[in-house]
C-alpha positions as a LaTeX table, in Angstrom:
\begin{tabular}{lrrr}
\hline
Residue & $x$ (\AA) & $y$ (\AA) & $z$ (\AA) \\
\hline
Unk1 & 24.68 & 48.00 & $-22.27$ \\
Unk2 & 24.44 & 44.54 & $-23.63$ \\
Unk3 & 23.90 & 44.69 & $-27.91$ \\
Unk4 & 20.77 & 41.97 & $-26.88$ \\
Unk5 & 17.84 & 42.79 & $-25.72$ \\
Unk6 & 16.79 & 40.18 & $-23.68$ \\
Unk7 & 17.46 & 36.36 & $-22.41$ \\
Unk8 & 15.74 & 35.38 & $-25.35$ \\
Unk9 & 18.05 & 36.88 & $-28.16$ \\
Unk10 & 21.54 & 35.80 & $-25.77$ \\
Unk11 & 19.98 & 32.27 & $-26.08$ \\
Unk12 & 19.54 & 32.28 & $-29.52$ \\
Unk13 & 23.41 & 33.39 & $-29.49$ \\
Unk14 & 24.42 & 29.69 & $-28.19$ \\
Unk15 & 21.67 & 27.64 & $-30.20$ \\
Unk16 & 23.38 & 24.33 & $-30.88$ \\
Unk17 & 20.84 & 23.65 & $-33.42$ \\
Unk18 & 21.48 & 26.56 & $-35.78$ \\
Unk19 & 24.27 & 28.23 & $-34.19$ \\
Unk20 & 28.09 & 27.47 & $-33.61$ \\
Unk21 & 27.65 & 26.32 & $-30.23$ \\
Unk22 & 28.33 & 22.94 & $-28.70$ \\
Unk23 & 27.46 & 21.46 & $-25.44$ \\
Unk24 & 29.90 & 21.08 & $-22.73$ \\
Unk25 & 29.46 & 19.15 & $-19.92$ \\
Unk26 & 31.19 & 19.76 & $-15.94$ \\
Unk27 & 30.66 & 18.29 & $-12.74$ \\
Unk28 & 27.16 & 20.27 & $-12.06$ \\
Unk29 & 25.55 & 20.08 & $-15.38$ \\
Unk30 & 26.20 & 21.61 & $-18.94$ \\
Unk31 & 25.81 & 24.41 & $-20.84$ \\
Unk32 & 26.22 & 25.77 & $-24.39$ \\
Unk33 & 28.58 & 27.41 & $-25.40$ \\
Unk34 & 31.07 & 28.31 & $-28.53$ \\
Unk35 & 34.50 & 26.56 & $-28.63$ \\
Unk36 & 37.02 & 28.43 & $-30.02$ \\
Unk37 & 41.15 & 25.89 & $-30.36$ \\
Unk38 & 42.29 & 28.39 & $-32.29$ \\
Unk39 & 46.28 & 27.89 & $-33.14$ \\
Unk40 & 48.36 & 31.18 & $-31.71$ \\
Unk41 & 52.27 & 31.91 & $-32.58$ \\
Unk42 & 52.54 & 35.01 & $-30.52$ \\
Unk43 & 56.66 & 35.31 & $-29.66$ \\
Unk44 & 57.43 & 32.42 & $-31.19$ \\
Unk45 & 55.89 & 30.34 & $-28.65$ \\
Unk46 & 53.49 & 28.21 & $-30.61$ \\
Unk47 & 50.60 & 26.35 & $-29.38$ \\
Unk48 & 46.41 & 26.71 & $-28.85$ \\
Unk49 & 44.53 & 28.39 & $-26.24$ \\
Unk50 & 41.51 & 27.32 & $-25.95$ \\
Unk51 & 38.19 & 28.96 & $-25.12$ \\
Unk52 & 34.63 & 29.03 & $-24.38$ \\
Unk53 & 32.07 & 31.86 & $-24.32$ \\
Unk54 & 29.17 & 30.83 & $-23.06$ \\
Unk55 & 26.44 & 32.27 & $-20.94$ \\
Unk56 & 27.62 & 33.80 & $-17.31$ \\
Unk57 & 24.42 & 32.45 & $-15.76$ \\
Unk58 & 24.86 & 29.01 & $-17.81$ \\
Unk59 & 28.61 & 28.21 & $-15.57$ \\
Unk60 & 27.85 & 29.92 & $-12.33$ \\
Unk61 & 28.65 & 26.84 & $-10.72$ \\
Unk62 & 31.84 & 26.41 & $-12.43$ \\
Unk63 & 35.28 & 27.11 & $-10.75$ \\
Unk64 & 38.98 & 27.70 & $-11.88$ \\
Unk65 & 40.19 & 24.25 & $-11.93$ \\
Unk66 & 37.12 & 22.34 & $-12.42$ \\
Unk67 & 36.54 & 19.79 & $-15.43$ \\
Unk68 & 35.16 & 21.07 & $-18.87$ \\
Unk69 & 34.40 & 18.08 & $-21.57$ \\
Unk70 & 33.85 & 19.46 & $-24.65$ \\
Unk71 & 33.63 & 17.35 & $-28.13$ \\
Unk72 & 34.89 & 14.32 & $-26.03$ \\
Unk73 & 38.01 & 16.39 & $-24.72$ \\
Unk74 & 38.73 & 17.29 & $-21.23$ \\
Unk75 & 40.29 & 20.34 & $-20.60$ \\
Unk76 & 40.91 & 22.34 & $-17.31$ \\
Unk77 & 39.67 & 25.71 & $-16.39$ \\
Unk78 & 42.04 & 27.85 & $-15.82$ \\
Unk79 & 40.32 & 31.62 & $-15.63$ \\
Unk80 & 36.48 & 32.74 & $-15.45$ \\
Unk81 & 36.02 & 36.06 & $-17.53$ \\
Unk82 & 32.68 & 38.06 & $-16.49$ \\
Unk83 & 32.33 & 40.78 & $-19.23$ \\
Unk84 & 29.03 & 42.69 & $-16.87$ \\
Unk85 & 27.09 & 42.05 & $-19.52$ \\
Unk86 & 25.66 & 37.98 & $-19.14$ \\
Unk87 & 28.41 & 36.34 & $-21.09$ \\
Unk88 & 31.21 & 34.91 & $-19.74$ \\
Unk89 & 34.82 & 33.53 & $-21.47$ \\
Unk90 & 36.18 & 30.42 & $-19.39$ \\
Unk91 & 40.03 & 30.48 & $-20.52$ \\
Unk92 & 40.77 & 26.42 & $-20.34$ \\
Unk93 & 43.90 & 24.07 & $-20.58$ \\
Unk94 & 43.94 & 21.03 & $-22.49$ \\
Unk95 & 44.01 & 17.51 & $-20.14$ \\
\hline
\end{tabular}
């Protein structure tokens, strides 16, 4: 069961206005949605992964390997995570 109880309280999740969330924009529109770069050193391999939670319904058009622009950066997606519950984690690549 989703800890929301409606669309109204998941929207409030990705307010840009007085949230964390940014707007991202791909080839069929845009969505909010919060950007996480964080830096990872897991095995000694060091680097960022980046990712985006955003609403499942807000990128139902958007594919592995389409275009994400976030914050003026392009980055590739590389996975689509559906959690069953209305939120979604795109796993993305830098460009």
């Amino acid at each position: 069961m989703p800890w929301w109880d409606d669309s109204t309280e998941l929207a409030n999740f990705f307010d840009t206005a007085e949230g964390y969330a940014v707007t991202a924009t791909f080839t069929d529109g845009s969505a909010d949605l919060i950007f996480d770069n964080a830096f990872a050193d897991d095995l000694n391999i060091k680097g960022t992964l980046p990712l985006a939670t955003c609403s499942t319904a807000a990128v139902s058009t958007v594919a592995e390997g389409d275009t994400i622009t976030i914050d003026g950066s392009g980055y590739t997606v590389q996975e689509k995570k559906s959690d069953g519950t209305g939120v979604s984690v795109l796993v993305l690549s830098s460009q």
